[in-house]
PLY file of the C-alpha trace (Angstrom):
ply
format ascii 1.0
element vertex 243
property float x
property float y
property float z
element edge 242
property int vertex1
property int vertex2
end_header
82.35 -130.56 159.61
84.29 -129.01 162.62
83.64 -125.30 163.59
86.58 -123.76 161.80
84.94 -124.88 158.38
81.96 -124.16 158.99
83.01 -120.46 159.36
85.43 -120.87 156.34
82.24 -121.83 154.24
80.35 -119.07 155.72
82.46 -116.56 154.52
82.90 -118.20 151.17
79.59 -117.68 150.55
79.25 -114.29 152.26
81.80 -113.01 150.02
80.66 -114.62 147.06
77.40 -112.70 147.48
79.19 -109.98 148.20
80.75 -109.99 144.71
77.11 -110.12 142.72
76.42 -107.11 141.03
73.86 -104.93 142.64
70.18 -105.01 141.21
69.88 -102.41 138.84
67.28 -99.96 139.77
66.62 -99.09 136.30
65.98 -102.81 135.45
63.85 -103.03 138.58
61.16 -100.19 137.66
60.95 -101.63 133.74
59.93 -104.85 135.44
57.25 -103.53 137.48
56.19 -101.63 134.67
55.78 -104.34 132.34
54.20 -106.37 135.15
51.50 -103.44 135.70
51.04 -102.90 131.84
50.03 -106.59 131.69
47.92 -106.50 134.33
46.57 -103.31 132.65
45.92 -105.31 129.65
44.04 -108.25 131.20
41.58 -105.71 132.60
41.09 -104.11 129.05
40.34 -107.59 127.59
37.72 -108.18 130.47
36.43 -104.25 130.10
35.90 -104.85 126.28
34.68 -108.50 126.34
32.05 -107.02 128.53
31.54 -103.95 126.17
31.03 -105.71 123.06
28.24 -108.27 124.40
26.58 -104.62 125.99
26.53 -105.76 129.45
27.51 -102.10 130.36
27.32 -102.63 134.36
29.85 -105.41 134.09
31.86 -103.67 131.43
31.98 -100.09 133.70
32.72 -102.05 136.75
36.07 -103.58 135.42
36.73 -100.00 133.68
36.44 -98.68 137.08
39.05 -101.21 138.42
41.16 -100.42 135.49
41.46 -96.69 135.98
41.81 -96.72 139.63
44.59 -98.94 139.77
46.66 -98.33 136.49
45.40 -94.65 135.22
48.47 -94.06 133.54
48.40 -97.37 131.70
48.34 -97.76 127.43
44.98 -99.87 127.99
43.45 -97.31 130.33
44.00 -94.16 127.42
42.71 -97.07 125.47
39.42 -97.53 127.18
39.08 -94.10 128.37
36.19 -93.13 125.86
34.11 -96.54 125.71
34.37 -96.81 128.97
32.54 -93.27 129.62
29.83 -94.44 127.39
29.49 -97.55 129.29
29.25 -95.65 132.57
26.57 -93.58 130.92
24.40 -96.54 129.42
25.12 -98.64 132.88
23.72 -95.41 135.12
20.97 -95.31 132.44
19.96 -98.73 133.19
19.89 -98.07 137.00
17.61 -94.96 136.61
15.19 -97.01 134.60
15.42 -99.67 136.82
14.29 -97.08 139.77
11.57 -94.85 138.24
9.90 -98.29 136.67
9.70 -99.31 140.21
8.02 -96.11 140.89
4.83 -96.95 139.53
2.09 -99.81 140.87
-0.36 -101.23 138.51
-3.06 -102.94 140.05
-5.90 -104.80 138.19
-9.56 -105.69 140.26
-12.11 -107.79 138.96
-15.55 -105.82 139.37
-18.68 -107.70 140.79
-20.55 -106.24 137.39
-18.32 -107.83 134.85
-14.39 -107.03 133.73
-11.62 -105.73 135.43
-10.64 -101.99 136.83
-7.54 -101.40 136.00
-5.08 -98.71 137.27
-1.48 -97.32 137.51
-0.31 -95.14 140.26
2.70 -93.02 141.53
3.47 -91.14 144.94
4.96 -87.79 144.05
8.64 -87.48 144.83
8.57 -85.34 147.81
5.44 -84.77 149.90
3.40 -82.11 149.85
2.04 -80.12 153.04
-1.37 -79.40 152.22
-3.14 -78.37 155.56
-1.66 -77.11 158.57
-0.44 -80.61 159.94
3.26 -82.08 158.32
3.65 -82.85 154.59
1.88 -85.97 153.14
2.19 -88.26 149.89
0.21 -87.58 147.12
-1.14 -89.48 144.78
-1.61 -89.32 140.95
-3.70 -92.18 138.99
-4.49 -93.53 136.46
-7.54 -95.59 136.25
-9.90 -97.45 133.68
-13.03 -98.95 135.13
-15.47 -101.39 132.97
-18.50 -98.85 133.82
-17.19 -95.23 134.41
-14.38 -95.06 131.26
-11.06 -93.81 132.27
-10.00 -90.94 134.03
-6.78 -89.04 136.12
-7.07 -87.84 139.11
-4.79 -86.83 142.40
-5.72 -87.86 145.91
-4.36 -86.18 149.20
-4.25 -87.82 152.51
-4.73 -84.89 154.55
-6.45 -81.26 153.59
-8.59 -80.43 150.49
-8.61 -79.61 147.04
-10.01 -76.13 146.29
-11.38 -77.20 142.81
-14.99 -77.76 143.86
-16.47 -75.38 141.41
-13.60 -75.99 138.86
-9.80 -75.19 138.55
-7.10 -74.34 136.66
-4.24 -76.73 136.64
-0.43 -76.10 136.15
0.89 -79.01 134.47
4.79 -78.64 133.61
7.00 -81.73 131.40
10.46 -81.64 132.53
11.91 -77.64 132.20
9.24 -76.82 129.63
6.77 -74.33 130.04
3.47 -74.68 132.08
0.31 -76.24 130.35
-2.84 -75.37 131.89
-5.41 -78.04 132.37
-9.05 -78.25 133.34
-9.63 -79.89 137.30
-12.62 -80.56 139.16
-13.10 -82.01 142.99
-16.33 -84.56 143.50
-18.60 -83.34 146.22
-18.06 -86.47 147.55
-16.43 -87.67 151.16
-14.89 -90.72 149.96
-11.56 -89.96 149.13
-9.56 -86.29 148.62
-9.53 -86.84 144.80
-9.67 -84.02 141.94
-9.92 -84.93 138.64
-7.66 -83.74 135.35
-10.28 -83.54 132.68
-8.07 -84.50 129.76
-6.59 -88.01 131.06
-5.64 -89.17 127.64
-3.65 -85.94 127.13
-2.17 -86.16 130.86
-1.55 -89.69 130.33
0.70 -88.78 126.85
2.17 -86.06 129.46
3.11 -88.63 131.92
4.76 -91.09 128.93
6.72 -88.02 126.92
8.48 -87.04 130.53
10.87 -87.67 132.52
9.37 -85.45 135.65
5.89 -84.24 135.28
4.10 -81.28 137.91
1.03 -80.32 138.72
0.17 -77.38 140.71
-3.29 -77.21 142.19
-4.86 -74.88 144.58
-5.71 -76.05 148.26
-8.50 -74.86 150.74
-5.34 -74.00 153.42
-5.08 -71.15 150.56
-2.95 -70.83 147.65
-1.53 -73.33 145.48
0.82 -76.70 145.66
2.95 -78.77 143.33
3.63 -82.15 143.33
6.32 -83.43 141.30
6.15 -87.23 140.02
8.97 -88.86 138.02
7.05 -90.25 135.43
9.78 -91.76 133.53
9.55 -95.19 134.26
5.78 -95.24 133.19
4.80 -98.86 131.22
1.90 -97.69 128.80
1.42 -101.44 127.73
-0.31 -101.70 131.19
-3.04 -99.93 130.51
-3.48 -101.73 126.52
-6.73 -99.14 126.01
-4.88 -95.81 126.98
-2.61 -94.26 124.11
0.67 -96.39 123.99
2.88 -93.54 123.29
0 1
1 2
2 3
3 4
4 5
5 6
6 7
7 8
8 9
9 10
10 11
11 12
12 13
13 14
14 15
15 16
16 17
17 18
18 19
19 20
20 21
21 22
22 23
23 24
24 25
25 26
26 27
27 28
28 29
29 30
30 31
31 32
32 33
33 34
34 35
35 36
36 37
37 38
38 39
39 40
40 41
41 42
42 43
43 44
44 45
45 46
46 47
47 48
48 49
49 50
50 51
51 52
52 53
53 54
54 55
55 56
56 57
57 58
58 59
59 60
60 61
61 62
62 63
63 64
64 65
65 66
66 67
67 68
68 69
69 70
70 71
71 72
72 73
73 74
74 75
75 76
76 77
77 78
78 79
79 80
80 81
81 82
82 83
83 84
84 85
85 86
86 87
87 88
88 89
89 90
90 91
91 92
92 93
93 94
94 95
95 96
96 97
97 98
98 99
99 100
100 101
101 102
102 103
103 104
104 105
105 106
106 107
107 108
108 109
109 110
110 111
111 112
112 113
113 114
114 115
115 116
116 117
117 118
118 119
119 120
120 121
121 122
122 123
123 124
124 125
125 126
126 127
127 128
128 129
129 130
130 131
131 132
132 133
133 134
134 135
135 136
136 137
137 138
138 139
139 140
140 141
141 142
142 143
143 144
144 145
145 146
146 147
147 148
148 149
149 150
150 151
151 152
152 153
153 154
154 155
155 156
156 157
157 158
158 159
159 160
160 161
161 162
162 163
163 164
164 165
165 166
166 167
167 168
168 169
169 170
170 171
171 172
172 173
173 174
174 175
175 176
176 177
177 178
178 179
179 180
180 181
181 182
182 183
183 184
184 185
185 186
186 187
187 188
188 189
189 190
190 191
191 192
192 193
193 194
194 195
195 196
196 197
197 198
198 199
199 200
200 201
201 202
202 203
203 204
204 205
205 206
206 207
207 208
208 209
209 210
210 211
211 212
212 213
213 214
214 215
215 216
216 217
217 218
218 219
219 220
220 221
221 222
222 223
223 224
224 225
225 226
226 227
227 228
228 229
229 230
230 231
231 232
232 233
233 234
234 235
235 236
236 237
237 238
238 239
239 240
240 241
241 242
């Protein structure tokens, strides 16, 4: 093929081209909305797949997706609702997950015969109980072969003023205050008072989601340390009241 048809063919098929009609705009948008819509769809199938089997985490992540990328999709109005109460169940999950991993059961053998056994929380935020920084406490649980069961907070720095007695403020969640009977050992072993009533701490610490316990301190005046209690497993302790 010589030069002069080459450029004969070229503009043949330039102006061939040139005679298509344009791409309809209209046509154009449909397409990409049926395209989305589909996709859409696919993600729906996934979201409820995942919804009806109740694995909520899986189901709210690919209702996330969804509602990100194609909010004003059919399947996302479609979802909208069950995908809420996915969310909901799935951030459930995650909080029990946490506050469960709250607590530390521990479970010693005693030289004497059987097995102390104990469960244990840090309060939330620590408490500044002396004139030095803020500190953990403590609260336990604890049921030994020999000396029964009892409750009882420990600090790490400072003091209890309970020595002769105390009153305790014990509050469940927003309800209003309890008071409770405390007492401090005269003992150097550990900064531990004791709540009189375990058993009826213990239901306390089972019926809330966040229990508190104000208690006065030798610095002067009174603390509270707050202790999500939520995640508490009552079957550890098989002796203490299971609900």
């Amino acid at each position: 093929m010589n030069l002069r048809t080459a450029l004969l063919c070229t503009a043949i098929t330039l102006g061939l081209a040139a005679c298509q009609p344009a791409a309809d705009p209209e046509a154009e948008r449909a397409r990409q909305a049926a395209a989305a819509e589909e996709a859409a769809a696919d993600m729906a199938r996934q979201f409820e797949e995942n919804y009806d089997a109740e694995n909520w985490q899986l189901a709210k992540a690919h209702g996330d997706v969804l509602l990100s990328q194609y909010p004003e999709s059919e399947a996302a109005a479609a979802i909208k609702e069950r995908h809420a109460d996915a969310a909901q169940r799935a951030n459930d999950i995650r909080e029990d997950e946490r506050t469960a991993a709250l607590w530390a059961y521990q479970r010693e053998p005693q030289a004497s015969g059987g097995a102390q056994i104990s469960a244990a929380i840090y309060a939330k935020d620590n408490v500044k109980t002396d004139d030095g920084s803020a500190r953990p406490v403590r609260l336990i649980f604890r049921d030994h072969p020999e000396w029964g069961t009892s409750a009882y907070l420990t600090l790490e720095t400072g003091d209890f003023d309970c020595y002769s007695g105390c009153d305790l403020r014990v509050t469940l969640d927003d309800a209003e205050p309890v008071t409770m009977d405390g007492s401090r050992p005269d003992t150097d072993e550990a900064i531990a008072m004791f709540i009189e009533d375990e058993k009826a701490l213990w239901r306390h610490a089972i019926a809330a989601d966040v229990l508190s316990i104000e208690f006065p301190v030798k610095a002067g005046g009174t603390r509270t340390a707050v202790f999500e209690t939520r995640g508490l497993d009552p079957s550890n302790l098989p002796k203490w009241p299971q609900e």
